[in-house]
mmCIF file of the N, C-alpha and C atoms, coordinates in Angstrom:
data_MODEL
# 
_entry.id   MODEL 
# 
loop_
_atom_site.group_PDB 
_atom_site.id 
_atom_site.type_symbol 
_atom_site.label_atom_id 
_atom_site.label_alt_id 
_atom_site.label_comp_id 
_atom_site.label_asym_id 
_atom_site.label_entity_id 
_atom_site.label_seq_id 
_atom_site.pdbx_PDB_ins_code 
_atom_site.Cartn_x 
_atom_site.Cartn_y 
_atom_site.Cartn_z 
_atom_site.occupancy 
_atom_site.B_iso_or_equiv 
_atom_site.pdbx_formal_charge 
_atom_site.auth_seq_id 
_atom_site.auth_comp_id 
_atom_site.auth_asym_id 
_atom_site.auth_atom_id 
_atom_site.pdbx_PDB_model_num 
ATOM 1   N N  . UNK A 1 1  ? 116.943 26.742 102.567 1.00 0.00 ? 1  UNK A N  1 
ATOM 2   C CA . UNK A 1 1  ? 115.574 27.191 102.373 1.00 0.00 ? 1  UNK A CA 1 
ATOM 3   C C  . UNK A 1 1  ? 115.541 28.193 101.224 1.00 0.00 ? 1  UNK A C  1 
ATOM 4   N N  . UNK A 1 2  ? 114.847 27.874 100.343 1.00 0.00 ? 2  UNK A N  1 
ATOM 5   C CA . UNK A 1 2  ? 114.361 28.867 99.128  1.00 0.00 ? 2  UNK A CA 1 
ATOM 6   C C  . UNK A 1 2  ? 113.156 29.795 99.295  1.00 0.00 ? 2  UNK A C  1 
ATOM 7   N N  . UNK A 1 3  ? 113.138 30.736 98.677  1.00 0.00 ? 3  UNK A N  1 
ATOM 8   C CA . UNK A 1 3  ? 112.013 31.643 98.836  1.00 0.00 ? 3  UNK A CA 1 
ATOM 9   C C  . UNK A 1 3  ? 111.470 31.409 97.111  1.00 0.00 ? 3  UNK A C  1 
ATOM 10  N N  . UNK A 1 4  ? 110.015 31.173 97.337  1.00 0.00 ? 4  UNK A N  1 
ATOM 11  C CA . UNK A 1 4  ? 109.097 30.995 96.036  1.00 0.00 ? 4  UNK A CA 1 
ATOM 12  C C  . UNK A 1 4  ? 108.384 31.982 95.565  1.00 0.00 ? 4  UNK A C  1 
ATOM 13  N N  . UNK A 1 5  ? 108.978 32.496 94.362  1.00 0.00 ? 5  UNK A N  1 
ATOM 14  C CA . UNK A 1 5  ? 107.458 33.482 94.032  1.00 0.00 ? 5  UNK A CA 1 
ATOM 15  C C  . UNK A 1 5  ? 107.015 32.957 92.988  1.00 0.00 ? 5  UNK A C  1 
ATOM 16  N N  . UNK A 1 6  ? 105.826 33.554 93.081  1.00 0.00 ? 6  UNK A N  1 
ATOM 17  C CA . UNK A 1 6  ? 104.328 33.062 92.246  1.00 0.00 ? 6  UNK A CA 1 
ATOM 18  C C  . UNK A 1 6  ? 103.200 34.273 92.151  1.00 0.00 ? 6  UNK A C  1 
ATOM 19  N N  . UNK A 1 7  ? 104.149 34.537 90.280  1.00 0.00 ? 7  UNK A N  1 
ATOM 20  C CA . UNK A 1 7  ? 103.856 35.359 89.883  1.00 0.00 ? 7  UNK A CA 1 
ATOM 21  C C  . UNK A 1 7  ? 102.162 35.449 89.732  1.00 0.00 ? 7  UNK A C  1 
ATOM 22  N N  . UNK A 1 8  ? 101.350 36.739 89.506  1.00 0.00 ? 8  UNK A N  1 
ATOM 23  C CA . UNK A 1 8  ? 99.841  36.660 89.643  1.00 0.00 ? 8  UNK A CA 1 
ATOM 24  C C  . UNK A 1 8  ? 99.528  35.635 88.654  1.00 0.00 ? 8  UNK A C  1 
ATOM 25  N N  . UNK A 1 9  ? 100.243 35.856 87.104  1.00 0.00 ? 9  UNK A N  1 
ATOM 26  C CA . UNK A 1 9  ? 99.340  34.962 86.204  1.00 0.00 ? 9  UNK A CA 1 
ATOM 27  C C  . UNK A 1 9  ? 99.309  33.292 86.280  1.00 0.00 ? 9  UNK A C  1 
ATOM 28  N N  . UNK A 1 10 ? 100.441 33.267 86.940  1.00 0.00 ? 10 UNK A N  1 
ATOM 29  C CA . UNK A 1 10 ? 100.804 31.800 87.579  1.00 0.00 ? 10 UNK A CA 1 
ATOM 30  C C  . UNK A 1 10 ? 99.982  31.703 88.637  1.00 0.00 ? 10 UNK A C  1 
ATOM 31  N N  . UNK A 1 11 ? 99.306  32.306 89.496  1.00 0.00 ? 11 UNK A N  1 
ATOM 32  C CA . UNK A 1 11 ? 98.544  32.071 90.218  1.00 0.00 ? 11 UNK A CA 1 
ATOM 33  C C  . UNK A 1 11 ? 97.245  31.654 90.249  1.00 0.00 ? 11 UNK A C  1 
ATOM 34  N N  . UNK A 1 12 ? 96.966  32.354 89.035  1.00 0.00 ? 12 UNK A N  1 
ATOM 35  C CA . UNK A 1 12 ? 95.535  32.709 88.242  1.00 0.00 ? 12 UNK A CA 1 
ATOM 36  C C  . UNK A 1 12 ? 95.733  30.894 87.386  1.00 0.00 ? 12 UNK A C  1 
ATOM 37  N N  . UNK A 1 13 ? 96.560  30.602 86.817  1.00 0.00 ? 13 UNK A N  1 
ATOM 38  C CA . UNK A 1 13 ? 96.148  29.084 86.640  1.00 0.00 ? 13 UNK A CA 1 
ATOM 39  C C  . UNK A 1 13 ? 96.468  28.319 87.745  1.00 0.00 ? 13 UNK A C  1 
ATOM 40  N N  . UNK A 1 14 ? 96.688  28.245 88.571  1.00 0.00 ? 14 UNK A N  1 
ATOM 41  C CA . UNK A 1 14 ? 96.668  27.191 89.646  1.00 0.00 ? 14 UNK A CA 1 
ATOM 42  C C  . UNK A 1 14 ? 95.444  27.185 90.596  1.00 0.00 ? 14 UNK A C  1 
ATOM 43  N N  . UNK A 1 15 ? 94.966  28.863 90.309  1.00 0.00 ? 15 UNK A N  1 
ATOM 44  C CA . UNK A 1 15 ? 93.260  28.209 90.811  1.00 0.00 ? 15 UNK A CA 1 
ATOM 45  C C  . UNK A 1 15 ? 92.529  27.486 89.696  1.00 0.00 ? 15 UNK A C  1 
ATOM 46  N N  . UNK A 1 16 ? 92.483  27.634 88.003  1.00 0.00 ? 16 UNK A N  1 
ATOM 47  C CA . UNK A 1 16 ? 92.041  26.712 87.509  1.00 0.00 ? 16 UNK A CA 1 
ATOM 48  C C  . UNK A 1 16 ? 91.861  25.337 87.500  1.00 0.00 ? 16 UNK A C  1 
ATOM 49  N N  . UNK A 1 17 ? 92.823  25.003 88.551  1.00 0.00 ? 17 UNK A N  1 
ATOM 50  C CA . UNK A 1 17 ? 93.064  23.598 88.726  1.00 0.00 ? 17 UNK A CA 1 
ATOM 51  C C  . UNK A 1 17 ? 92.311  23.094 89.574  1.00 0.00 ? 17 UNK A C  1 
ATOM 52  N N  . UNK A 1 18 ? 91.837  21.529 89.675  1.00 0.00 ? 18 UNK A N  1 
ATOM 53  C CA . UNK A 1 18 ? 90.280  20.896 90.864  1.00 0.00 ? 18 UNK A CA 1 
ATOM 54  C C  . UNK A 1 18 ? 91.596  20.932 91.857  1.00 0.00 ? 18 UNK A C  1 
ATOM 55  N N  . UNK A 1 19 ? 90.723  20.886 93.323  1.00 0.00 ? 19 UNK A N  1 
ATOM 56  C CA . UNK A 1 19 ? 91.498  21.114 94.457  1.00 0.00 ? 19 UNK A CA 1 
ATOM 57  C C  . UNK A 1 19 ? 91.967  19.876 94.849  1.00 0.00 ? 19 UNK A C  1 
ATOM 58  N N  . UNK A 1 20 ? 92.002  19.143 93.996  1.00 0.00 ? 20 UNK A N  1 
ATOM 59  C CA . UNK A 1 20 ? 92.650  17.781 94.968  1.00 0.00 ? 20 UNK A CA 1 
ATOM 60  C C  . UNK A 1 20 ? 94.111  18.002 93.906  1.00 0.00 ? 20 UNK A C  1 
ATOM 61  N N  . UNK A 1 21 ? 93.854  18.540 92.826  1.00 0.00 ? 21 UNK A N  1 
ATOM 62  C CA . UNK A 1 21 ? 95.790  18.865 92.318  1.00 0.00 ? 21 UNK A CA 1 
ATOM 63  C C  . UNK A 1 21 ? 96.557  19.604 92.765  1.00 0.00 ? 21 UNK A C  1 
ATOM 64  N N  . UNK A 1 22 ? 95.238  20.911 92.995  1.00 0.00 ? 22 UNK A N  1 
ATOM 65  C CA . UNK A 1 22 ? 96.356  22.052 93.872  1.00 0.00 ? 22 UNK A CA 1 
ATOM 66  C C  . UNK A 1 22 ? 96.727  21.496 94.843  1.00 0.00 ? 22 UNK A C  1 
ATOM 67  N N  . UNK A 1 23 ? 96.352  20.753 95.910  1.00 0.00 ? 23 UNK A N  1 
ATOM 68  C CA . UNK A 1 23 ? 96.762  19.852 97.208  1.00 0.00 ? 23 UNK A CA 1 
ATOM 69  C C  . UNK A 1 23 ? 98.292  19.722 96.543  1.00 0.00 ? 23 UNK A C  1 
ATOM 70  N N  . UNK A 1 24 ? 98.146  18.978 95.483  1.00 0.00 ? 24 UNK A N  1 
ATOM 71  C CA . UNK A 1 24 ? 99.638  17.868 94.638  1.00 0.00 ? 24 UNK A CA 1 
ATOM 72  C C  . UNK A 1 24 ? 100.513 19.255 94.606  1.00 0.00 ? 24 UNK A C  1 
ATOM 73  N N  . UNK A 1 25 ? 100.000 20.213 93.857  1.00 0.00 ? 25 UNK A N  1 
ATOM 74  C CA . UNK A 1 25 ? 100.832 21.274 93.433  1.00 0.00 ? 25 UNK A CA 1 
ATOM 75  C C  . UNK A 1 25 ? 101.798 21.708 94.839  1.00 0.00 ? 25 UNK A C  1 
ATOM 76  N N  . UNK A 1 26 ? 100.252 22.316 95.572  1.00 0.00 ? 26 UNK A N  1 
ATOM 77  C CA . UNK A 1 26 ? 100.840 23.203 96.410  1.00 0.00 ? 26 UNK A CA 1 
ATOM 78  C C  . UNK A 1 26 ? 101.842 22.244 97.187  1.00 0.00 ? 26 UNK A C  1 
ATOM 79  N N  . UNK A 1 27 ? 102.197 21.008 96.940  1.00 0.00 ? 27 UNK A N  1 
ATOM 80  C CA . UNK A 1 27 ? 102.988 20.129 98.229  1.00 0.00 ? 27 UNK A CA 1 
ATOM 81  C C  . UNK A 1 27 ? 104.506 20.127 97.114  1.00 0.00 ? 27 UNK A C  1 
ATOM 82  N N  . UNK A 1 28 ? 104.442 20.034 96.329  1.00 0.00 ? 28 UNK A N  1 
ATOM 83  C CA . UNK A 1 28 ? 105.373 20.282 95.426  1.00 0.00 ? 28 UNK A CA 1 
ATOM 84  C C  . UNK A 1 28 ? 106.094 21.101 95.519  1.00 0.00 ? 28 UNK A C  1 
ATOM 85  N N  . UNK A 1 29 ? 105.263 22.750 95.586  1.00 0.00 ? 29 UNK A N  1 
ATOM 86  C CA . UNK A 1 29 ? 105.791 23.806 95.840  1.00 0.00 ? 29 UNK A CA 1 
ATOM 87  C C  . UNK A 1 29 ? 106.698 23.900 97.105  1.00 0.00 ? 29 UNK A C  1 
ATOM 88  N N  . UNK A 1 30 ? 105.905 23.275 97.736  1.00 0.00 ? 30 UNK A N  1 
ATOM 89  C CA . UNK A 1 30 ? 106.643 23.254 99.676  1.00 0.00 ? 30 UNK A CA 1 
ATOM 90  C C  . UNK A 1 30 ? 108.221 22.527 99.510  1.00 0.00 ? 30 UNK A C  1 
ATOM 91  N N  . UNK A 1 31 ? 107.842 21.662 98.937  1.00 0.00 ? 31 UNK A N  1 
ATOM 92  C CA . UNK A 1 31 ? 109.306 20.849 98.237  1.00 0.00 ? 31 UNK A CA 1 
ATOM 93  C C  . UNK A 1 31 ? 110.058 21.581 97.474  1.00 0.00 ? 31 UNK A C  1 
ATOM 94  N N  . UNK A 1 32 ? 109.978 22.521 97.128  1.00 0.00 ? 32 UNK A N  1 
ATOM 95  C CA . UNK A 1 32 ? 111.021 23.330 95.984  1.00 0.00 ? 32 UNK A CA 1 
ATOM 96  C C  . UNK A 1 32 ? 111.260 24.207 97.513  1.00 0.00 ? 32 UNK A C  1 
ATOM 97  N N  . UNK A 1 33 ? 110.069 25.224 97.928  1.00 0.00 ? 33 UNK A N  1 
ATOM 98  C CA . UNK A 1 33 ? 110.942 25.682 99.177  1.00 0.00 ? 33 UNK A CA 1 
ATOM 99  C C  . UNK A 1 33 ? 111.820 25.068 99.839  1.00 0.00 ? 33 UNK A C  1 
ATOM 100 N N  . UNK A 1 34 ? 111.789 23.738 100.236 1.00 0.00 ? 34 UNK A N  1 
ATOM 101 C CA . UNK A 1 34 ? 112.878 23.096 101.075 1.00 0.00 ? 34 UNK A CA 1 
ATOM 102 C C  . UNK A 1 34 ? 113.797 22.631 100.256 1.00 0.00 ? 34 UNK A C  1 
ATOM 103 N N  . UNK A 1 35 ? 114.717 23.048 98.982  1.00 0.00 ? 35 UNK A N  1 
ATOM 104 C CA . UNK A 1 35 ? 115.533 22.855 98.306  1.00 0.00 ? 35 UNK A CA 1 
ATOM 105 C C  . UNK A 1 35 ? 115.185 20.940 97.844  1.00 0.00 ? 35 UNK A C  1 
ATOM 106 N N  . UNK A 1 36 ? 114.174 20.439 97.117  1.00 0.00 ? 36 UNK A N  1 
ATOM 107 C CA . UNK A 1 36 ? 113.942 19.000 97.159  1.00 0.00 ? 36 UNK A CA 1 
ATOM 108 C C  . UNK A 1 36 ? 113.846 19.153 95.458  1.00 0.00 ? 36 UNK A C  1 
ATOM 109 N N  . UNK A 1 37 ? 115.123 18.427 94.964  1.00 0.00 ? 37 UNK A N  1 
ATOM 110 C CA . UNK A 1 37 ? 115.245 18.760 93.704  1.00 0.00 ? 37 UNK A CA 1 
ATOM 111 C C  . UNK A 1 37 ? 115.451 17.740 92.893  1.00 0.00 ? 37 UNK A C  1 
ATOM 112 N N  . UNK A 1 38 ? 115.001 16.870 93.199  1.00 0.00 ? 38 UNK A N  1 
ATOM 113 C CA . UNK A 1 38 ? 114.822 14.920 92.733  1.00 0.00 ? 38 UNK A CA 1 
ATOM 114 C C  . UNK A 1 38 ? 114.088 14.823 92.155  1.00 0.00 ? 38 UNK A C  1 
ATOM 115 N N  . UNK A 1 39 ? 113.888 14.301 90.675  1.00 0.00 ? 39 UNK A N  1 
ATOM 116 C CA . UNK A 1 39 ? 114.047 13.801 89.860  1.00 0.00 ? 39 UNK A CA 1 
ATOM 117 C C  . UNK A 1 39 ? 113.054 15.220 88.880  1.00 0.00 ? 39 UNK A C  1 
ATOM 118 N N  . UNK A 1 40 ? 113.683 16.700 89.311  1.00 0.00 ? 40 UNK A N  1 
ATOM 119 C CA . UNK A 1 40 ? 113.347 17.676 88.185  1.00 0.00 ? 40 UNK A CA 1 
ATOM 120 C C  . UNK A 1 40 ? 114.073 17.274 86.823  1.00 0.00 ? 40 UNK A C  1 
ATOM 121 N N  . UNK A 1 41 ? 113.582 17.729 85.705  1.00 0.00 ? 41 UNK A N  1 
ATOM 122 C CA . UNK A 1 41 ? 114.711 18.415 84.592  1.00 0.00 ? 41 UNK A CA 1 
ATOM 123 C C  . UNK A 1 41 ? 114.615 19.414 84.522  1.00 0.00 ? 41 UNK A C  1 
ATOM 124 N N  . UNK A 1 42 ? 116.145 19.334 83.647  1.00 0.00 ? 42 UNK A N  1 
ATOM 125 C CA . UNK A 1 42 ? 116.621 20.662 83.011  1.00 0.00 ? 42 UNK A CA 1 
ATOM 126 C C  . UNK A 1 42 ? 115.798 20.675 81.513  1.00 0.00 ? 42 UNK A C  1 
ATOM 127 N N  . UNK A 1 43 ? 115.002 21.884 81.137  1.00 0.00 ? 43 UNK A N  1 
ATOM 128 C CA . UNK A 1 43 ? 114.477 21.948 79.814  1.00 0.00 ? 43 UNK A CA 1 
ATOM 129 C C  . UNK A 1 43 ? 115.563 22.327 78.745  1.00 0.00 ? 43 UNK A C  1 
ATOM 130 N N  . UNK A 1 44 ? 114.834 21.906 77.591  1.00 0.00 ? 44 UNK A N  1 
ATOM 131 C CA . UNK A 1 44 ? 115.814 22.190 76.450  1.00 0.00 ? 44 UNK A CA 1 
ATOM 132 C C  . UNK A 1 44 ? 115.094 23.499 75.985  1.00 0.00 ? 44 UNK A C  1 
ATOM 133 N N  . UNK A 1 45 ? 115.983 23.524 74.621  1.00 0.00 ? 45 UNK A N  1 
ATOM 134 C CA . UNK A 1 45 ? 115.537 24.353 73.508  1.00 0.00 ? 45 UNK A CA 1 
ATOM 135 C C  . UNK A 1 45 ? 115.054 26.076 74.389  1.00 0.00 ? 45 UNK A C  1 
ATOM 136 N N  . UNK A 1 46 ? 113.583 26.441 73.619  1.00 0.00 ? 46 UNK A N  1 
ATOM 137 C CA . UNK A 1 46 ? 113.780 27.667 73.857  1.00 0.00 ? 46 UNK A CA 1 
ATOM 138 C C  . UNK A 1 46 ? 113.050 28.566 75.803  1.00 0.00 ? 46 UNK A C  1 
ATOM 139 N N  . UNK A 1 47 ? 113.346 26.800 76.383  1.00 0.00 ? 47 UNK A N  1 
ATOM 140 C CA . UNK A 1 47 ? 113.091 27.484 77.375  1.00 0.00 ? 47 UNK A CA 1 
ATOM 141 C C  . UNK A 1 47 ? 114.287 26.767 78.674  1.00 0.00 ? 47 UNK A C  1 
ATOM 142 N N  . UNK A 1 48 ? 115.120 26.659 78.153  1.00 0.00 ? 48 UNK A N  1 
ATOM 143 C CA . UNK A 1 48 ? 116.905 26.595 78.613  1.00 0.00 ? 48 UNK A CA 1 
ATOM 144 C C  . UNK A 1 48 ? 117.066 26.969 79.234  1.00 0.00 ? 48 UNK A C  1 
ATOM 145 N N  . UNK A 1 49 ? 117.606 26.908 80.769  1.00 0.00 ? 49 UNK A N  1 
ATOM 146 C CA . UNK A 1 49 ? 117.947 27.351 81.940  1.00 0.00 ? 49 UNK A CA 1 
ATOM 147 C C  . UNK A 1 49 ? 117.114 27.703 82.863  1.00 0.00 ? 49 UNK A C  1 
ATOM 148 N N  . UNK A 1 50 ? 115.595 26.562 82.557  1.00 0.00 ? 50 UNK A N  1 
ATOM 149 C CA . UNK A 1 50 ? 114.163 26.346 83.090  1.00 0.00 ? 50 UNK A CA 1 
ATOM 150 C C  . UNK A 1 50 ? 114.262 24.942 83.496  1.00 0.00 ? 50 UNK A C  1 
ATOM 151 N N  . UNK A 1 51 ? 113.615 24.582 84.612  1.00 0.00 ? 51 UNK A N  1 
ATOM 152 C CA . UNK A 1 51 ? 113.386 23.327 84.860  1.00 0.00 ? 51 UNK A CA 1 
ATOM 153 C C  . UNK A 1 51 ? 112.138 23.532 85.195  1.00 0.00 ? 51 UNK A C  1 
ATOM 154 N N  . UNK A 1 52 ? 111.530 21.894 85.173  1.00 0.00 ? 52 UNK A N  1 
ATOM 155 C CA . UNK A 1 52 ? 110.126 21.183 85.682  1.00 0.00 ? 52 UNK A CA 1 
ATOM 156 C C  . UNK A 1 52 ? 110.189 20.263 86.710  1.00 0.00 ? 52 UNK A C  1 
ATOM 157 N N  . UNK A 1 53 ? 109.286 20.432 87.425  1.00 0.00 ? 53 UNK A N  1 
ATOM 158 C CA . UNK A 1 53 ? 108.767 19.687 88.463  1.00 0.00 ? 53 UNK A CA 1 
ATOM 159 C C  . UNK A 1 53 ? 107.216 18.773 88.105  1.00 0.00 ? 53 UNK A C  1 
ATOM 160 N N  . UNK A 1 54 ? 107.516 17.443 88.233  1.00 0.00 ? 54 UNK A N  1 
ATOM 161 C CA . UNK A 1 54 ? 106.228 16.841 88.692  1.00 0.00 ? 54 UNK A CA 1 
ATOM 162 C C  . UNK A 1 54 ? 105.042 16.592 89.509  1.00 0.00 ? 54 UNK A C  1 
ATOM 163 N N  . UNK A 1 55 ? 104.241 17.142 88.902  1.00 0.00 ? 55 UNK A N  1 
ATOM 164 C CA . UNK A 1 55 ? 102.568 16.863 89.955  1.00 0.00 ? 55 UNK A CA 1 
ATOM 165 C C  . UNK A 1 55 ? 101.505 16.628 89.287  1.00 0.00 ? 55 UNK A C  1 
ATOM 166 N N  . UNK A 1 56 ? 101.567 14.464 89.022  1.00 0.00 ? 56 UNK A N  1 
ATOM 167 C CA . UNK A 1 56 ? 100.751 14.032 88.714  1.00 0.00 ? 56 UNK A CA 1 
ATOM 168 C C  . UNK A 1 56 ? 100.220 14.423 87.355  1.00 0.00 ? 56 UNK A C  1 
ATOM 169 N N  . UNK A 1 57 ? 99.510  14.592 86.931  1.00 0.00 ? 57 UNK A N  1 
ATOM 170 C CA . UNK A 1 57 ? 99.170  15.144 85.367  1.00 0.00 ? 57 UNK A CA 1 
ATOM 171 C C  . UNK A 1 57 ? 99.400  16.773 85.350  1.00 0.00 ? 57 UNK A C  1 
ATOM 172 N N  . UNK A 1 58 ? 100.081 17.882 86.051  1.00 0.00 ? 58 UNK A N  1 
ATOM 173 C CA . UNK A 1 58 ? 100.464 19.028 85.743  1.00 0.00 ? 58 UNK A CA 1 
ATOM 174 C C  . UNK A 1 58 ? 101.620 18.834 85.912  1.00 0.00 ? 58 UNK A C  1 
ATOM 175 N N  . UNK A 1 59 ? 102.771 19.750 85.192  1.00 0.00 ? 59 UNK A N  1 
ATOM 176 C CA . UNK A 1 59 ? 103.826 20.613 85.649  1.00 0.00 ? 59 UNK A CA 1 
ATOM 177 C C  . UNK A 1 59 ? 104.388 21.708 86.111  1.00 0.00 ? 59 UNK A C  1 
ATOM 178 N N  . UNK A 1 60 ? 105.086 21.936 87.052  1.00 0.00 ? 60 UNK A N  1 
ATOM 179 C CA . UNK A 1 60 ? 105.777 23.504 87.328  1.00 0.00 ? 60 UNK A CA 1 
ATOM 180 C C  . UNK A 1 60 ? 106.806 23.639 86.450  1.00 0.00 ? 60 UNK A C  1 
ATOM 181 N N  . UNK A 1 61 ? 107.147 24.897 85.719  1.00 0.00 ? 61 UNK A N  1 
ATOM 182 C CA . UNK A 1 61 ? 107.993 25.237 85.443  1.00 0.00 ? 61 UNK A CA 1 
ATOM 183 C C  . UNK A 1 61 ? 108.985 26.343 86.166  1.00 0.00 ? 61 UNK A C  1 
ATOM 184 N N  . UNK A 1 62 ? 109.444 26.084 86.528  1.00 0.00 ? 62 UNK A N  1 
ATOM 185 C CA . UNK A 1 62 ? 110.792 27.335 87.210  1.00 0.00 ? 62 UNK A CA 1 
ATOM 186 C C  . UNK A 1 62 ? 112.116 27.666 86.711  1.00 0.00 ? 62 UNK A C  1 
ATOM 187 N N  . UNK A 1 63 ? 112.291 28.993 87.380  1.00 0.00 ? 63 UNK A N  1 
ATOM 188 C CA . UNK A 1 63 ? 113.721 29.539 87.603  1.00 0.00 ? 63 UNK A CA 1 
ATOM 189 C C  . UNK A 1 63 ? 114.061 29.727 88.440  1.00 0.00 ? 63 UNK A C  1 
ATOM 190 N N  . UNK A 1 64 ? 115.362 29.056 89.134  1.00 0.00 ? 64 UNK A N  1 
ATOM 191 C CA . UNK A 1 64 ? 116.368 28.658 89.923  1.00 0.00 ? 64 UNK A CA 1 
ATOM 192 C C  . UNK A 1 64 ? 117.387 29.605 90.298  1.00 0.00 ? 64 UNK A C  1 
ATOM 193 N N  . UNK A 1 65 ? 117.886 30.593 91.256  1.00 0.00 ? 65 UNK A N  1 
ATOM 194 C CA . UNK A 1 65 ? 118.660 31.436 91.287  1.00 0.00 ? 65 UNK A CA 1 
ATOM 195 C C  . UNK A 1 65 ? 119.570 30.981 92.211  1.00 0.00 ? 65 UNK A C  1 
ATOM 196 N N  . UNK A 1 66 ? 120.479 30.275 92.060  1.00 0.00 ? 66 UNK A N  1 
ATOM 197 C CA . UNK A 1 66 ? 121.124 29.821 93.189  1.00 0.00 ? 66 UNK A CA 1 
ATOM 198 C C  . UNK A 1 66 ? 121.874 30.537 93.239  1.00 0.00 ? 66 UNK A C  1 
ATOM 199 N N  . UNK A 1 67 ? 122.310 31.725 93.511  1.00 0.00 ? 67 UNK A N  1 
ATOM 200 C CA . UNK A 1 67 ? 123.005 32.806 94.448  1.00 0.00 ? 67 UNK A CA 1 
ATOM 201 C C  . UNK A 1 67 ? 122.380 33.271 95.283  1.00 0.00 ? 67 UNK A C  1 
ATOM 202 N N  . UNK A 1 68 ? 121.137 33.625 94.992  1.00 0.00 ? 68 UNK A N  1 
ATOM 203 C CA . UNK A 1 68 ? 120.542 34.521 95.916  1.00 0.00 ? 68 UNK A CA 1 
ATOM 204 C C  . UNK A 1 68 ? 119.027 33.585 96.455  1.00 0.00 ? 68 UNK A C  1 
ATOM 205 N N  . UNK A 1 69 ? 119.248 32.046 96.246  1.00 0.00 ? 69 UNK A N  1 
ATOM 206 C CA . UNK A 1 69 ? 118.333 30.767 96.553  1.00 0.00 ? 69 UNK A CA 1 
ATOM 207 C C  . UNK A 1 69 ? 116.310 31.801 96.216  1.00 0.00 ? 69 UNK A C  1 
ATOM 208 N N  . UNK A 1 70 ? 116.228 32.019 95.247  1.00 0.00 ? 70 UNK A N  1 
ATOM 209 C CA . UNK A 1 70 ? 114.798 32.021 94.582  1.00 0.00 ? 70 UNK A CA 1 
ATOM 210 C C  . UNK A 1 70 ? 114.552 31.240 93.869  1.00 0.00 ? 70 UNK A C  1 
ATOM 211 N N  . UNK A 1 71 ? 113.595 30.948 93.502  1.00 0.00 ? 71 UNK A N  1 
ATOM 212 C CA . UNK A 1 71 ? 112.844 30.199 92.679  1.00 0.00 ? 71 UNK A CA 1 
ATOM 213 C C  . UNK A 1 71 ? 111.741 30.973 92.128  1.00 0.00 ? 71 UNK A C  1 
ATOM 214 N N  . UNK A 1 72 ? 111.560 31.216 90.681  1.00 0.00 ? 72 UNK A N  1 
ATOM 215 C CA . UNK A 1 72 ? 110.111 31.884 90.208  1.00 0.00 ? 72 UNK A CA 1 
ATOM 216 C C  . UNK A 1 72 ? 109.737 30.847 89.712  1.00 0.00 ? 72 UNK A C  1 
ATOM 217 N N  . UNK A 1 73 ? 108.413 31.122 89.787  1.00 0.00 ? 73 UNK A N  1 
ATOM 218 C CA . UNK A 1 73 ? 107.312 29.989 89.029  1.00 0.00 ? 73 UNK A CA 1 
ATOM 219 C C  . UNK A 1 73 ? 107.362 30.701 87.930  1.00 0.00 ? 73 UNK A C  1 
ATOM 220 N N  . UNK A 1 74 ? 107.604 29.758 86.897  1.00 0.00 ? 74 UNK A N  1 
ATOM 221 C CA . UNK A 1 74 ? 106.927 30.321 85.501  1.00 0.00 ? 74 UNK A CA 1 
ATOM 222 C C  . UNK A 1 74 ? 105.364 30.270 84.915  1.00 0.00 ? 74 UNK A C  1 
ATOM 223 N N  . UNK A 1 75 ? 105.412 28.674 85.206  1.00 0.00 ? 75 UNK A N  1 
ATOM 224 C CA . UNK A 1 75 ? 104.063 28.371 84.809  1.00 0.00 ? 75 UNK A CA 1 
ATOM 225 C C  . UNK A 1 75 ? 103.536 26.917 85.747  1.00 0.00 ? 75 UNK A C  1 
ATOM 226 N N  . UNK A 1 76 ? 101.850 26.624 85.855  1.00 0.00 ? 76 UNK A N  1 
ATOM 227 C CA . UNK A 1 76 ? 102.054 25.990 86.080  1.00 0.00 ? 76 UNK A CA 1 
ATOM 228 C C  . UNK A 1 76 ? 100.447 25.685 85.080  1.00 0.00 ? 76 UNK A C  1 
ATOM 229 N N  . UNK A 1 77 ? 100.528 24.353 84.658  1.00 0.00 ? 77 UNK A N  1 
ATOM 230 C CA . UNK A 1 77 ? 99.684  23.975 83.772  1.00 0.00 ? 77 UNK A CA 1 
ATOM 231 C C  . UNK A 1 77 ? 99.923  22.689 82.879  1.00 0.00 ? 77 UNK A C  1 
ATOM 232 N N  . UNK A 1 78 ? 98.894  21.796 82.356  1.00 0.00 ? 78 UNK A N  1 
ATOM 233 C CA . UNK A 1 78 ? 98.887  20.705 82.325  1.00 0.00 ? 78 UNK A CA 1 
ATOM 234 C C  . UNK A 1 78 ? 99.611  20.469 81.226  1.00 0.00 ? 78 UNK A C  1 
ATOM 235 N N  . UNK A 1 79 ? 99.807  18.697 81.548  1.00 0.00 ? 79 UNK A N  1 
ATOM 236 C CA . UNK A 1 79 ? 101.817 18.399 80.678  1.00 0.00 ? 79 UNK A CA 1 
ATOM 237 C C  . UNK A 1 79 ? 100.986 18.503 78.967  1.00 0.00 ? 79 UNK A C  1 
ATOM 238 N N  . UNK A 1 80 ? 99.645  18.622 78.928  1.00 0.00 ? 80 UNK A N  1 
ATOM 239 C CA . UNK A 1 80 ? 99.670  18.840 77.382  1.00 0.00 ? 80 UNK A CA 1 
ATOM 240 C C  . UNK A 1 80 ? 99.763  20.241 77.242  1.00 0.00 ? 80 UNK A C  1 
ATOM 241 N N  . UNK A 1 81 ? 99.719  20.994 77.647  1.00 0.00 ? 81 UNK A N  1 
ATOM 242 C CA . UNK A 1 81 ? 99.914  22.403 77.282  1.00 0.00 ? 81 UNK A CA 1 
ATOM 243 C C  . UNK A 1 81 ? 100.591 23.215 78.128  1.00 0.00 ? 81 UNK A C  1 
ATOM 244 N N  . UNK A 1 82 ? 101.795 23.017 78.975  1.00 0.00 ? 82 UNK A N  1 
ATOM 245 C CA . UNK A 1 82 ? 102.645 23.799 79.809  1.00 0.00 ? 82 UNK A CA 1 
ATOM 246 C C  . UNK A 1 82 ? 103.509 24.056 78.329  1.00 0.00 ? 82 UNK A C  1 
ATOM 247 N N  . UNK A 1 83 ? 104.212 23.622 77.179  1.00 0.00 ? 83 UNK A N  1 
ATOM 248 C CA . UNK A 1 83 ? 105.577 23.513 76.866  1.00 0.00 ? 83 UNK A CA 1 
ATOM 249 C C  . UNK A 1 83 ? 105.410 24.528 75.582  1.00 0.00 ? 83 UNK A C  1 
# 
């Protein structure tokens, strides 16, 4: 079991989102709490040692602490303008 945080400004766009994505999001999220890590990537370039998660036309971006099992949200916002 992972513990998720979700930082305010990350929060602040995921209410921008219509509520039938946050549904997608927030079930996503529940899935990163339960360590469900199928078919994320690893990002390149200048945001390296970040991965994404899929939900439907948005992405999560996170950081992964596997010592101490956190996860921060970086961002979450749509695949044309998360990167």
């Amino acid at each position: 079991m992972f513990k998720v945080i979700i930082p305010k400004t990350t929060f602040k766009e995921l209410e921008k989102i219509d509520s039938q994505n946050q549904q997608l999001v927030f079930s996503k999220i529940k899935d990163l709490e339960s360590g469900v890590f199928t078919s994320d990537k690893a990002l390149k370039g200048k945001y390296k040692g970040k991965f994404r998660k899929r939900a439907g036309n948005y992405r999560i971006v996170y950081l992964k602490e596997d010592d101490i099992l956190v996860i921060t949200l970086i961002r979450i916002a749509h695949r044309k303008e998360v990167y």
